[in-house]
C-alpha positions in Angstrom: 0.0 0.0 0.0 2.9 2.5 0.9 4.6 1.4 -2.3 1.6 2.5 -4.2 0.8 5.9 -2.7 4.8 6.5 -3.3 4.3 5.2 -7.2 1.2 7.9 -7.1 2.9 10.9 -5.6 5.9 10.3 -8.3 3.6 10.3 -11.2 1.7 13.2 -9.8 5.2 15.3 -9.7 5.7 13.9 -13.4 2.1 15.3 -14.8 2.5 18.7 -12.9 6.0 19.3 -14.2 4.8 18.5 -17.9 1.8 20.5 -17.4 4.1 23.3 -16.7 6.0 22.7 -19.8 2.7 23.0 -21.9 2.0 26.0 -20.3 5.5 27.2 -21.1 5.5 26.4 -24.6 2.2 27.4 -25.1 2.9 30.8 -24.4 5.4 30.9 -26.9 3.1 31.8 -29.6 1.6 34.8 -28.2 2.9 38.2 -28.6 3.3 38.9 -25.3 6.0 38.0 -22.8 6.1 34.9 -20.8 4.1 35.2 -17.4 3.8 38.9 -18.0 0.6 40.1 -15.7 -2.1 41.9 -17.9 -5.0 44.2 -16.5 -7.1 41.5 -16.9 -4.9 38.8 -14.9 -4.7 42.1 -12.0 -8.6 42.4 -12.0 -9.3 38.6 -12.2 -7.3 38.1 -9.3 -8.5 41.1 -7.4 -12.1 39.4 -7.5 -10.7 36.4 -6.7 -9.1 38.3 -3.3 -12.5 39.5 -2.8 -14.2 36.3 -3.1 -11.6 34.9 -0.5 -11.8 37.4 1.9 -15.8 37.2 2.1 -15.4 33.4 2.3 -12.8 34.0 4.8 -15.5 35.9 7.3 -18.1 33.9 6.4 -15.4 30.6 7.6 -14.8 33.0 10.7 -18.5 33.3 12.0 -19.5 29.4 11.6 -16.5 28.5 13.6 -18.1 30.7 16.0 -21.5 29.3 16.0 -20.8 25.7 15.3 -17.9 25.8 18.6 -19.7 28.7 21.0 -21.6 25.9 22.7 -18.7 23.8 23.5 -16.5 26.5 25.3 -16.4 26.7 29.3 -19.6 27.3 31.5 -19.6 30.8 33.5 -17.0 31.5 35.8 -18.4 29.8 39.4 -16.2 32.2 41.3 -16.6 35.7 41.8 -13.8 37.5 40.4 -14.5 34.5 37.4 -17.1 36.9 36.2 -15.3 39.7 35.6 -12.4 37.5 34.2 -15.0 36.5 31.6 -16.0 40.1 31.1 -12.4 41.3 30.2 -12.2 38.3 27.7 -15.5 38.9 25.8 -13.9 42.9 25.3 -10.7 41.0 24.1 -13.0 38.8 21.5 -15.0 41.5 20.7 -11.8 44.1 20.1 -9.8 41.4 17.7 -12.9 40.3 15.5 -13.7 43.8 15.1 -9.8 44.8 14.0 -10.1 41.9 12.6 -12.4 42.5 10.1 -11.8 46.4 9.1 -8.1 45.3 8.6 -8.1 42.4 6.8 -11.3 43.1 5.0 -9.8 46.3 4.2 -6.9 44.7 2.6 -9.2 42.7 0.7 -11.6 45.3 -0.9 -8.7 47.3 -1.8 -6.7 44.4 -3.7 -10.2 44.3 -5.6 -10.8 47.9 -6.1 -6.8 49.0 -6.8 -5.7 46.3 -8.6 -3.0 46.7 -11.2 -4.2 49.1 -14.6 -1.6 49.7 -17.9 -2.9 53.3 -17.5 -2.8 53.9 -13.9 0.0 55.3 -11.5 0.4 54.3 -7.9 0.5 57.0 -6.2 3.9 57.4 -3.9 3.1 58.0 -0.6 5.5 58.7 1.7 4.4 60.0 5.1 1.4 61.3 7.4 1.8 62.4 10.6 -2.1 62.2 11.4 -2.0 58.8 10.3 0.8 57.2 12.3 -0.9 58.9 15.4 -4.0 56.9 14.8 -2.3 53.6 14.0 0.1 54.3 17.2 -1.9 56.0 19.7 -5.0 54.1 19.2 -3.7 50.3 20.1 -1.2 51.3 22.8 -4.7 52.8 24.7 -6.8 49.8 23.5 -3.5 47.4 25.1 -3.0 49.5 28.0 -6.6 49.6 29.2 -6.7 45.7 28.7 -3.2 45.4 30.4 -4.5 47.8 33.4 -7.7 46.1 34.0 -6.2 42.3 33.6 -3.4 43.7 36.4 -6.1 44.7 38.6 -8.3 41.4 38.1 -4.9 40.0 39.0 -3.7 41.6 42.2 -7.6 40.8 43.7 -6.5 36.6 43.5 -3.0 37.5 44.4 -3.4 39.8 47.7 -2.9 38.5 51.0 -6.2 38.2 52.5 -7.6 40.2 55.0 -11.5 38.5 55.3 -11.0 36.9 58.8 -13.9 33.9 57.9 -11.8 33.0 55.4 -10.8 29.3 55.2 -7.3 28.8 53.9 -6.1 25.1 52.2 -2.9 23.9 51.0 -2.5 22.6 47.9 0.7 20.4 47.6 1.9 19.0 44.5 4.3 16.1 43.3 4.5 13.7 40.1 1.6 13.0 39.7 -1.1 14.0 42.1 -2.1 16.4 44.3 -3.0 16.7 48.5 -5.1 19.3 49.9 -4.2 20.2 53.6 -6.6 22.5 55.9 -5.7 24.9 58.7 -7.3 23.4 61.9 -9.2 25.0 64.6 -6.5 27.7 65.3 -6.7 28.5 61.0 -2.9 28.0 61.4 -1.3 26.0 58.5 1.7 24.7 60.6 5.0 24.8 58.8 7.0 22.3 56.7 10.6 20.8 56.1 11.1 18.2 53.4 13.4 16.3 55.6 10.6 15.2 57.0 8.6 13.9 54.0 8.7 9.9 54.6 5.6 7.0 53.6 3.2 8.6 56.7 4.3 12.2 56.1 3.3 13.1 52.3 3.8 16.9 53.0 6.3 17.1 55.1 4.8 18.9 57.9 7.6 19.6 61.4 6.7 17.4 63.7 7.7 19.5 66.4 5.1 22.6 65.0 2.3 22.2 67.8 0.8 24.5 65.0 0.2 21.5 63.1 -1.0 18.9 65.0 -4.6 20.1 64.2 -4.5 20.4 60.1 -6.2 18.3 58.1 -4.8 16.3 55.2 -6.9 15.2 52.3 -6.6 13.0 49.1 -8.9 12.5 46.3 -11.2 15.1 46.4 -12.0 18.4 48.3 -14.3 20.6 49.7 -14.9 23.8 49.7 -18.4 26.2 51.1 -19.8 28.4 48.4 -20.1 32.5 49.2 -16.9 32.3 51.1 -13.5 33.3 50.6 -10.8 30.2 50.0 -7.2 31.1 50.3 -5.1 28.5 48.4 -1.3 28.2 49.3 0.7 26.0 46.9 3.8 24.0 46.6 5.9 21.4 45.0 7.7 18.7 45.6 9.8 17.7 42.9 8.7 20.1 39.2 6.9 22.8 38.1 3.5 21.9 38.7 0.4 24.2 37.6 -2.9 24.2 40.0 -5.6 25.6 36.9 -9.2 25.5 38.4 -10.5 26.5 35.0 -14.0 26.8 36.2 -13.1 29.3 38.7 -10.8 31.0 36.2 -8.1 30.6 38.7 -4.5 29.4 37.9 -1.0 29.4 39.6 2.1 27.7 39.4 3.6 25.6 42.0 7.5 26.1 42.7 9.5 23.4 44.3 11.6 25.6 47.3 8.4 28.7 47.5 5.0 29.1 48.7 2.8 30.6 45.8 -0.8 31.9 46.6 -4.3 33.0 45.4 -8.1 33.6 46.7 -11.3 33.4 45.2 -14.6 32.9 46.2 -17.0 30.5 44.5 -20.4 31.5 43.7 -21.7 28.3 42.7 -22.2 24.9 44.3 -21.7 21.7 42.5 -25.2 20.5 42.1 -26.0 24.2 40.8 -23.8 23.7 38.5 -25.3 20.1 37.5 -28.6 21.4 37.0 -27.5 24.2 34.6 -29.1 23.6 31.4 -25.8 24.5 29.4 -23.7 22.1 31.7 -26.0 19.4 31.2 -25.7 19.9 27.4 -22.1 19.9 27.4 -22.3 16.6 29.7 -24.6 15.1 27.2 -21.8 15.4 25.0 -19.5 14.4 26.4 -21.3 10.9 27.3 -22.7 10.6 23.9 -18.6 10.0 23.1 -18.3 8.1 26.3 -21.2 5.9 25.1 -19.6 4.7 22.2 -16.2 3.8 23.4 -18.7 1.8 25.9 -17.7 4.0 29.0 -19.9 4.4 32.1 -21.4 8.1 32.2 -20.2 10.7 34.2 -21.2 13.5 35.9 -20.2 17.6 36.0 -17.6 17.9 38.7 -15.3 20.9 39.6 -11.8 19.8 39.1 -8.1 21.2 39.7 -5.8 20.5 36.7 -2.0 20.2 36.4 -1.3 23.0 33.4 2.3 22.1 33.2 3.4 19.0 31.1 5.0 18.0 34.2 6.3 14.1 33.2 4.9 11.4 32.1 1.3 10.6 33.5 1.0 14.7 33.3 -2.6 13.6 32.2 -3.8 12.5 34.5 -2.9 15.2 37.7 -6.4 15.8 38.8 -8.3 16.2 42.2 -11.7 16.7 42.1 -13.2 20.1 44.3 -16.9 19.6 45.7 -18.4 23.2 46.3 -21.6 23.1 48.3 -23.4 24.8 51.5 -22.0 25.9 54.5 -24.1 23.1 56.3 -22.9 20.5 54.1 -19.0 21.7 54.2 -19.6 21.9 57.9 -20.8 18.4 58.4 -17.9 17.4 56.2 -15.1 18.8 57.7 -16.1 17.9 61.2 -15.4 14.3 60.2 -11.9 14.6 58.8 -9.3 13.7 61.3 -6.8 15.7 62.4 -2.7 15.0 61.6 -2.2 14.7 65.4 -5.3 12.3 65.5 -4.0 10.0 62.6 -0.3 9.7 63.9 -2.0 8.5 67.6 -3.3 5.7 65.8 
């Protein structure tokens, strides 16, 4: 079979080249030079710019439609929203651009294309001009830059909201532990020396300041309306904890403490009985289906956004957001560090 495409491809190269020749020698008998451009090659091709560029925007919107309902639900956190609002100006300001340039660039290869009895006219410089093209981007980029910085600093800041609930997020190939300040909202301190088979984060033994944190694996949880302050770190790489759903990202540094906040606005079974989730879920089991998988459900999950070795793929922890009731009764059943080690 390979032998045969390669057979095809050489006898395609072969017809091409002695198309070419034809072509060559065909031009031989007219009066005019070979491959000289006429007006009517210019204003054949200037249509055909036209033609490509309409096609070209008319390509641009379907993508749109046919993939807008396949994109990420709303942001479930509350600076999410206005993450979301600074991305639809960004999509709105680079189709519009879009468009006027290139379909500029278009309409004028149509409407200026090459005549015998025309003369470009030479033109050299406009001061008017290169203060539009300059100063109008550079306050388009600086607003977006400005705003984005702001958005930015609100995850980043220490916190000051004394409710808050603050939850470690440690990372190594190729999962991640959550660990919760105890009663005294304390995250006791660390020292990889320590890290052994029973201690997965490394936490001092001798830190009294630990003794009441609370360690979890697989999953999560988290209260909606409240603030979550997230401090990360790494173990061996550079991981990445991306909570896309929250619009929330950060990387995690082997040797530093990184941090962000947010505050979800959306519980998990909200989120299940949004009519747009439960589309994209239907999707996504429709493919399930046929590869005979077991459906699944929408959960919240944190991502490793680094390509950080091997089973990189599959760095994942699952986040359950839900009532202040519910994340009550939850955490009052997890045991404490000091608990697990009397046992």
């Amino acid at each position: 079979m390979k032998l045969l495409i390669l057979i095809g491809l050489v006898l395609l190269i072969i017809a091409v080249h002695q198309l070419m020749r034809v072509v060559e020698l065909s031009r031989q008998f007219k009066n005019t030079k070979e491959w000289n451009v006429t007006e009517k090659d210019n204003t054949f091709n200037g249509k055909l710019m036209l033609i490509f560029g309409i096609l070209l925007f008319a390509s641009l919107l379907w993508q749109i439609d046919r993939w807008e309902d396949n994109s990420l639900p709303g942001a479930a956190s509350v600076h999410g929203l206005k993450v979301d609002q600074l991305w639809n100006i960004n999509m709105w300001i680079i189709t519009i651009a879009t468009i006027l340039t290139n379909g500029t660039l278009f309409y004028f290869a149509y409407k200026y294309s090459g005549k015998d009895k025309t003369k470009a006219t030479f033109f050299a410089h406009d001061n008017r001009l290169e203060m539009v093209w300059t100063v109008l981007p550079a306050v388009v980029l600086a607003g977006i830059i400005i705003f984005g910085l702001k958005y930015w600093n609100e995850i980043t800041d220490r916190s000051t909201d004394p409710n808050k609930i603050t939850i470690e997020l440690y990372a190594k190939q190729f999962d991640w532990t959550a660990r919760y300040a105890g009663k005294d909202k304390v995250l006791g301190s660390t020292d990889y020396r320590q890290i052994d088979g029973q201690n997965i984060v490394g936490l001092d033994t001798l830190d009294a300041t630990s003794f009441d944190d609370i360690i979890v694996r697989n999953e999560f949880h988290i209260p909606v309306n409240r603030e979550i302050e997230f401090k990360m770190r790494s173990r061996d790489v550079i991981h990445s904890a991306f909570m896309p759903h929250f619009r929330a990202q950060m990387n995690c540094v082997p040797g530093m403490v990184t941090e962000f906040r947010f505050t979800p606005n959306k519980t998990t079974a909200e989120m299940r009985k949004d009519p747009y989730v439960i589309q994209l879920m239907k999707g996504i089991n429709d493919v399930r289906a046929k590869d005979n998988k077991e459906p699944v459900e929408f959960d919240y999950l944190l991502y490793c956004a680094k390509i950080c070795g091997a089973s990189h793929y599959n760095m994942q922890m699952t986040i359950i957001v839900e009532s202040e009731k519910d994340y009550n009764a939850w955490i009052a059943k997890q045991k404490a560090v000091k608990t697990l080690a009397s046992k």
